[in-house]
ZAMARGU-4260 file (C-alpha; in steps of 0.2 Angstrom, whole numbers, plus 5000, padded with zeros to 4 digits):
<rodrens>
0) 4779/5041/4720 | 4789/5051/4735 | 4779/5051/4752 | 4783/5069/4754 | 4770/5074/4766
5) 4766/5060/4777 | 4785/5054/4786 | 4784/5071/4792 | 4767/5070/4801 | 4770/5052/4806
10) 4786/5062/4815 | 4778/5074/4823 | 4766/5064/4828 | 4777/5054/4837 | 4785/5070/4843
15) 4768/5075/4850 | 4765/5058/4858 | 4782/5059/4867 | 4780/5075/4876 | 4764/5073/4882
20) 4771/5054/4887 | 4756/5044/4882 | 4757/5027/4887 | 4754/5015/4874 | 4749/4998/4875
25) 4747/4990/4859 | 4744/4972/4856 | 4742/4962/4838 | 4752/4973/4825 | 4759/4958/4817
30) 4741/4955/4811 | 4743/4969/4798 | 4747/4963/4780 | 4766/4970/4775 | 4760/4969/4759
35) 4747/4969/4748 | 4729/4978/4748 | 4719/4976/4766 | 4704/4987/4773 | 4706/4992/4791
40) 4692/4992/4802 | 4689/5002/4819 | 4677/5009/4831 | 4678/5028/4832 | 4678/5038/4850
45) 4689/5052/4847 | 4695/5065/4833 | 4714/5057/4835 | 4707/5040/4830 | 4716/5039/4811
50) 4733/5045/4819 | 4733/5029/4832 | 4726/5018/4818 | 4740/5023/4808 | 4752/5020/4823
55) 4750/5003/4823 | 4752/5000/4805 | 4769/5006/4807 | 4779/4990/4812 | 4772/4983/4797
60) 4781/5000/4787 | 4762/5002/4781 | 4755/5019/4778 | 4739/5020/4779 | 4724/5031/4770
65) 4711/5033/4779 | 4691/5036/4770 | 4686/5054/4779 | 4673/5067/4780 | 4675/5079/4762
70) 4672/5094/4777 | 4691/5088/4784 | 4699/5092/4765 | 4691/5108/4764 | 4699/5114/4779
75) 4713/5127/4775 | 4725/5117/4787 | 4720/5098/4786 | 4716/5101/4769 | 4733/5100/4762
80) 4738/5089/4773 | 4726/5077/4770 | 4726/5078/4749 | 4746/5076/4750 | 4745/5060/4763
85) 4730/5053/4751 | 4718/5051/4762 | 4701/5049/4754 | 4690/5062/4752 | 4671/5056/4756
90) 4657/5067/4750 | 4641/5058/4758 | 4630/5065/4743 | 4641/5057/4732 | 4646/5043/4742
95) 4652/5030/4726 | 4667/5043/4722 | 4673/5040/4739 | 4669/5021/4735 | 4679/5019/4718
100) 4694/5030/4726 | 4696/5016/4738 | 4693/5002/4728 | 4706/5009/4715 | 4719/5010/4731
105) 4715/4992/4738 | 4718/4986/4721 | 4736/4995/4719 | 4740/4987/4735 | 4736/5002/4748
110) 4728/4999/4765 | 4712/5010/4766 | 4708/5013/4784 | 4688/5014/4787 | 4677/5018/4804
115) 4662/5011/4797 | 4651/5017/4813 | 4653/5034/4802 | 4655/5047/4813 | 4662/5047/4834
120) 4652/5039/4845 | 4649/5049/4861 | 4641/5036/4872 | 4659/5028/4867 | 4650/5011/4862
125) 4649/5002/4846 | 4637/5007/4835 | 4630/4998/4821 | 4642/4998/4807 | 4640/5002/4789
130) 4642/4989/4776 | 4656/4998/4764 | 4671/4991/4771 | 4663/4975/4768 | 4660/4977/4751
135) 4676/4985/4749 | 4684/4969/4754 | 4675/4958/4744 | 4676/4968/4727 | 4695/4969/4728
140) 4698/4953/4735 | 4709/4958/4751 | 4706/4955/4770 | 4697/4965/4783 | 4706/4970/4799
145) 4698/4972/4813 | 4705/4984/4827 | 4700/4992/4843 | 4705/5010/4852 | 4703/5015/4870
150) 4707/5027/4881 | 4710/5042/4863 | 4694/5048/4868 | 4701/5059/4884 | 4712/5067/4872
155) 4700/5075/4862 | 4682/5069/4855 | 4666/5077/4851 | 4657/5087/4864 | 4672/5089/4877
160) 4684/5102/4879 | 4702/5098/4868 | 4716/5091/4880 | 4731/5090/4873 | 4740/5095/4889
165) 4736/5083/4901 | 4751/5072/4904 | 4752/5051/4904 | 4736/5048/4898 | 4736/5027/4893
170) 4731/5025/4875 | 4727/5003/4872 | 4726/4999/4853 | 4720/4982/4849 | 4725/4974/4832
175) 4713/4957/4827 | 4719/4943/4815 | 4712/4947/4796 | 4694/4943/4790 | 4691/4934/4776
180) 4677/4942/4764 | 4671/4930/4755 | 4662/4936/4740 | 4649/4921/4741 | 4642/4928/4759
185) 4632/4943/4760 | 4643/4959/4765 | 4628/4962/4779 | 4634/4944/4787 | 4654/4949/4783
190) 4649/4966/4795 | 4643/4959/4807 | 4656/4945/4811 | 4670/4961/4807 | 4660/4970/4822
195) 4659/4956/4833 | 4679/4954/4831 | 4680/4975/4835 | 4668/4972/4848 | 4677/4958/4856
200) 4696/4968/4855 | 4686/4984/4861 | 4681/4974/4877 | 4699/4967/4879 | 4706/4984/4879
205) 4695/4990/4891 | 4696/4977/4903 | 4717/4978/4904 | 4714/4998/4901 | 4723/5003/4919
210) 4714/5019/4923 | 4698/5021/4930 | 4686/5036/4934 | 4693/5049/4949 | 4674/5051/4953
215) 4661/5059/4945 | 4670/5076/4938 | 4681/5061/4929 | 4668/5047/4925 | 4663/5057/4906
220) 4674/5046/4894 | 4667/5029/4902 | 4652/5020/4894 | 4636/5021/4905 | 4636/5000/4906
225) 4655/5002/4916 | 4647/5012/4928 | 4652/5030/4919 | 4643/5044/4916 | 4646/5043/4896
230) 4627/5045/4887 | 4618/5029/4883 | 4618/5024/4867 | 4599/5031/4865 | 4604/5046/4871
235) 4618/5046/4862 | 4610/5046/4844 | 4605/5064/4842 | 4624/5070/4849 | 4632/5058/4836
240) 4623/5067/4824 | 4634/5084/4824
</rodrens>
């Protein structure tokens, strides 16, 4: 079937991306299958996150559907969009609809994009991740790919103010080589050497990440452990929440 919808969005989110002169630094896109079924994997700091997931899967000519909150396909302008890019609609009250959705598109040779932290992290570290994408790899017989974003999160995440003016902000995406699920280990053991991977790429981005806080005013999107003024992620749990 024709991808009507999402070409179009890819351009004008390259369009976006232009004007505002973001400076990309993106290292392992050759890790991403250029064919056949795999399940991307990523932490989650900012509401932009699926758009530079998607980015990176673009020198493989892969297009990627991304599981998202139902509340995103109700809305009367990311609906649409959403539905005609087949994204997958997740409904946490009826979470195995979400679950079969993907699996049928992993299956058909689709790469289904998953933050399995399950919601944006506002202390901007790794949290414990769920054990879908897991399953989902093991079930359908296709690789897991770990990948890592820095730097989205001063573009717009949850609890700060939209900033989609600010000029030359770097954006570092890390792409991982592919994890094997094999369907004789647990998918608890396959998470957490997936996370570890993420974790691993995160650090790296961060470390070559070459902006750091202006002082205090311009410490909020670096982890409290860095020396920023993020929350920890106790303090965090009650804002992740929303």
């Amino acid at each position: 079937m024709a991808e009507l919808v999402y070409p179009p969005v890819i351009g004008f989110a390259h369009t976006l991306f232009k004007a505002l002169d973001l400076r990309f630094d993106v290292e392992g896109t050759e890790h991403i299958p250029q064919r056949g079924g795999a399940v991307l994997v990523s932490n989650h700091i900012g509401y932009l996150d699926f758009v530079f997931c998607g980015l990176a899967a673009r020198p493989a000519k892969r297009l990627v559907r991304f599981m998202a909150k139902e509340s995103v396909f109700r809305h009367k302008v990311s609906g649409p969009l959403m539905r005609a890019m087949k994204h997958i609609p997740v409904d946490r009250a009826a979470g195995m609809d979400a679950y079969k959705h993907a699996l049928t598109a992993l299956r058909s040779g689709e790469v289904v994009g998953v933050f399995p932290e399950a919601t944006i992290s506002t202390s901007f570290t790794l949290k414990n991740f769920k054990s879908g994408a897991a399953r989902l790899a093991q079930e359908a017989g296709v690789p897991l790919v770990p990948m890592a974003l820095w730097g989205t999160q001063r573009l717009w995440t949850k609890g700060q103010k939209r900033n989609l003016s600010r000029q030359h902000i770097p954006v570092s995406i890390r792409v991982g080589e592919p994890v094997t699920a094999g369907r004789d280990e647990s998918a608890d053991s396959v998470t957490e050497r997936v996370r570890g991977r993420v974790q691993d790429l995160l650090e790296s981005a961060q470390r070559s990440y070459p902006v750091r806080s202006e002082g205090p005013a311009d410490s909020w999107w670096i982890p409290a452990h860095l020396g920023g003024t993020a929350p920890a992620p106790a303090q965090a749990k009650g804002l992740d929440r929303r």
